[in-house]
C-alpha positions in Angstrom: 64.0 -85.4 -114.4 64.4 -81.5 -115.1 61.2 -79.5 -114.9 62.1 -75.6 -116.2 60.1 -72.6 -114.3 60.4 -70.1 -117.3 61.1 -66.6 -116.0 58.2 -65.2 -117.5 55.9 -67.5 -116.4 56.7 -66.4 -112.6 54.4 -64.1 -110.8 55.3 -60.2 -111.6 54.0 -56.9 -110.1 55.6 -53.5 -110.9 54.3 -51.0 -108.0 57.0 -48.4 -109.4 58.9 -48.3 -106.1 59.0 -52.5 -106.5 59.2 -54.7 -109.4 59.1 -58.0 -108.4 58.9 -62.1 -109.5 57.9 -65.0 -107.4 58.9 -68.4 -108.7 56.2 -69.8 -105.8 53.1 -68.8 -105.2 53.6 -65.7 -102.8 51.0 -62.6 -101.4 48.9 -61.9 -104.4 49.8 -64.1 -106.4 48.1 -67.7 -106.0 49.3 -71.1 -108.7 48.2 -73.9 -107.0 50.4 -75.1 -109.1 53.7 -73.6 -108.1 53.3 -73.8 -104.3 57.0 -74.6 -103.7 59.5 -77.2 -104.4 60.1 -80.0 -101.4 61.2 -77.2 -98.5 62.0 -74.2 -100.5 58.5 -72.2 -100.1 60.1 -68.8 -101.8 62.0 -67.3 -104.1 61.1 -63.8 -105.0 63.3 -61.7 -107.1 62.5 -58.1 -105.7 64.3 -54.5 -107.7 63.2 -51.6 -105.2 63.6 -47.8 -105.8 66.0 -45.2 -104.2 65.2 -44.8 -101.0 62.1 -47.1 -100.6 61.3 -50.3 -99.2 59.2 -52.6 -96.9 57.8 -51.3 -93.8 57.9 -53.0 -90.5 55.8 -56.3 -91.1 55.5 -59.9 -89.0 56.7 -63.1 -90.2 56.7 -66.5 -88.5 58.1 -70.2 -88.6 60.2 -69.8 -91.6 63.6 -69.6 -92.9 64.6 -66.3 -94.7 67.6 -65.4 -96.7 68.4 -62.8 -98.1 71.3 -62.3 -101.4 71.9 -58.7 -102.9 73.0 -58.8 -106.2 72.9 -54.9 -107.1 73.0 -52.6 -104.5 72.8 -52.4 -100.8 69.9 -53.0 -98.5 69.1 -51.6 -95.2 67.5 -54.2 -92.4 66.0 -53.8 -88.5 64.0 -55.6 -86.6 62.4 -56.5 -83.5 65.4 -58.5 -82.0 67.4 -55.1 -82.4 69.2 -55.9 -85.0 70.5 -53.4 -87.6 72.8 -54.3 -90.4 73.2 -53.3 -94.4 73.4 -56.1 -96.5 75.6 -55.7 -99.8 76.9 -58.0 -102.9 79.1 -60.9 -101.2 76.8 -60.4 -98.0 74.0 -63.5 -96.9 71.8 -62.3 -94.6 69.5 -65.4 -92.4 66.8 -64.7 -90.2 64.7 -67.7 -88.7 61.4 -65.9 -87.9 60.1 -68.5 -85.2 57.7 -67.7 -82.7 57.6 -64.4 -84.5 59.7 -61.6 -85.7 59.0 -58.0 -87.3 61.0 -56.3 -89.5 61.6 -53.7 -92.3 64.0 -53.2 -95.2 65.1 -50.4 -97.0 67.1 -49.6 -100.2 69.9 -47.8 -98.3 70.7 -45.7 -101.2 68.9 -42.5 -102.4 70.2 -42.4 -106.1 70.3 -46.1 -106.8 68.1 -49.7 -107.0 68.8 -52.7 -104.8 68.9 -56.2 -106.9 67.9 -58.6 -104.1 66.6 -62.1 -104.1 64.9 -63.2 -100.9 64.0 -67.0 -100.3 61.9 -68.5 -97.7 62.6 -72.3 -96.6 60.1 -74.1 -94.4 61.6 -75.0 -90.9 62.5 -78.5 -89.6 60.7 -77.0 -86.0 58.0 -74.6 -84.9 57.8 -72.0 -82.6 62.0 -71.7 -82.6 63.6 -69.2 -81.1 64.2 -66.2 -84.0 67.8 -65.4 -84.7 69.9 -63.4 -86.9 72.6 -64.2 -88.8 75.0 -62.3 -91.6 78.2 -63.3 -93.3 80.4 -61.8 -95.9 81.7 -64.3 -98.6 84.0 -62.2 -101.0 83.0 -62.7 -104.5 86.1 -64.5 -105.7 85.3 -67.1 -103.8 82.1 -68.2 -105.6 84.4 -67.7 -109.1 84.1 -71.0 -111.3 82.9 -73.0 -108.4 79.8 -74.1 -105.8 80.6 -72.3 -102.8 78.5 -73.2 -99.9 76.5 -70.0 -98.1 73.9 -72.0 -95.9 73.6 -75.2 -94.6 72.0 -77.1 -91.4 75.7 -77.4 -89.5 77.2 -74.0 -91.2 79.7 -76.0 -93.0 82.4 -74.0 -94.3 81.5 -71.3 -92.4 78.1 -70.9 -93.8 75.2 -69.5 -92.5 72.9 -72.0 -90.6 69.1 -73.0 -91.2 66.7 -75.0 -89.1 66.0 -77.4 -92.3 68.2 -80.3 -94.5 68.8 -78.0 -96.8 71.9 -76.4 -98.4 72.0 -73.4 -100.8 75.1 -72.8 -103.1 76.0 -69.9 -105.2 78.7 -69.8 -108.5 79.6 -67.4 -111.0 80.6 -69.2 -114.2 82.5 -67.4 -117.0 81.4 -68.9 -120.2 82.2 -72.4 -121.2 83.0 -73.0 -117.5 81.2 -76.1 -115.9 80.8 -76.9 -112.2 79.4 -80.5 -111.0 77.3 -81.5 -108.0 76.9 -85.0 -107.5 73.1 -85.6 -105.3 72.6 -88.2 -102.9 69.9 -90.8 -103.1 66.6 -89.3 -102.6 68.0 -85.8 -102.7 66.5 -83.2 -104.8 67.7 -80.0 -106.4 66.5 -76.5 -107.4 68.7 -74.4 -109.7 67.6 -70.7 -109.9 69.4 -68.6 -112.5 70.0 -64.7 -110.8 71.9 -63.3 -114.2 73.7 -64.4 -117.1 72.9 -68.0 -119.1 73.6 -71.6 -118.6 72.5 -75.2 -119.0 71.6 -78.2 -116.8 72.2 -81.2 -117.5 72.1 -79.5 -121.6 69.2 -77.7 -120.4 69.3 -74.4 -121.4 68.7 -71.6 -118.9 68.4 -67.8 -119.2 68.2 -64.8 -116.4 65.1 -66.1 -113.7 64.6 -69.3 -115.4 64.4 -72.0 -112.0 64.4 -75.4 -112.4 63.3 -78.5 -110.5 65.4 -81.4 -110.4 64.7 -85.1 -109.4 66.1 -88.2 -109.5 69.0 -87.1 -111.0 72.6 -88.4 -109.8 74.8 -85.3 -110.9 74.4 -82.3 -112.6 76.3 -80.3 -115.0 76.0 -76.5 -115.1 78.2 -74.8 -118.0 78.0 -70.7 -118.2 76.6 -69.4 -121.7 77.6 -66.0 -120.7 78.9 -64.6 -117.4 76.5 -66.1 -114.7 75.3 -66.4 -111.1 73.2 -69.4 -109.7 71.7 -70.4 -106.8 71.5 -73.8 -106.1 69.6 -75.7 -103.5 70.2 -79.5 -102.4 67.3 -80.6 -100.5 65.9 -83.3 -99.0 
């Protein structure tokens, strides 16, 4: 079963130095009915101005990742930690007993494109870490290239949860394949360009929730990137 999240039917405030999307229920915006899908609690599809950004702020118990798309993003935080993030760049924090942090656009002519997600935790009260990775943009070209997992297969970043997240750009026509376990569930998020699922057509922010499906088909309409997640 495929059930689309139309891009337009996500949660949207423009606060001129922001314009954002949530997929999930998220700060102001409340759907009871969109409260997440299995352990993925976030996605949020953020565009912030020149030279602004979020001041320091807490989180705890929760996964965060962080992809730039556009751009270049400046992060600290509480553990001392100081990086920019840029296209090609994964960024995971686990939050834990509690972390605070702050991120900036790190340019002062230009946007940052960014999606952040938040995945629930197998554990409370971990110990907060910090974690980046460069994974060159070729490699993600016409294929599922894993950027987080629970045992950092591949080399990719590692989360507290059974979760992995994959990322592809397709040129059009092109079609990856993910086979899913028994009892595994997936969550396609489209961050630019066109494709379908299954023949399910999807456009820039569409998401879509997948169960009980053994494989899935994902063919570019146009030059794409996806996000997908296999979850448990």
């Amino acid at each position: 079963m495929i059930t689309i999240r139309k891009s337009d039917d996500r949660g949207h405030f423009n606060h001129s130095w922001l314009d954002t999307y949530h997929t999930f229920s998220f700060d102001r915006y409340y759907d009871p009915d969109h409260m997440g899908f299995r352990s993925l609690r976030v996605i949020n599809e953020d565009r912030v101005a020149p030279g602004q950004g979020f001041a320091m702020h807490a989180h705890n118990d929760m996964e965060i990742i962080t992809v730039i798309l556009e751009g270049a993003l400046e992060h600290k935080d509480s553990m001392g930690t100081g990086s920019v993030i840029r296209p090609g760049e994964v960024q995971r924090m686990t939050a834990g007993t509690g972390i605070t942090h702050s991120e900036f656009n790190a340019s002062r002519s230009e946007s940052v494109h960014l999606m952040q997600i938040w995945i629930l935790p197998n554990a409370r009260g971990l110990t907060p870490s910090y974690e980046q990775k460069n994974f060159p943009i070729e490699q993600r070209n016409g294929r599922l290239f894993l950027i987080a997992s629970p045992n950092a297969n591949d080399g990719a970043v590692t989360i507290n949860q059974d979760a992995s997240l994959y990322t592809a750009r397709l040129r059009p026509g092109k079609t990856v394949t993910h086979k899913l376990a028994p009892n595994r569930h997936a969550w396609v998020q489209v961050a630019s360009g066109s494709v379908t699922v299954n023949g399910q057509p999807l456009s820039q922010g569409d998401g879509a929730a997948i169960s009980g499906e053994e494989q899935l088909s994902i063919t570019g309409g146009e030059q794409s990137d996806i996000l997908l997640f296999d979850l448990a």
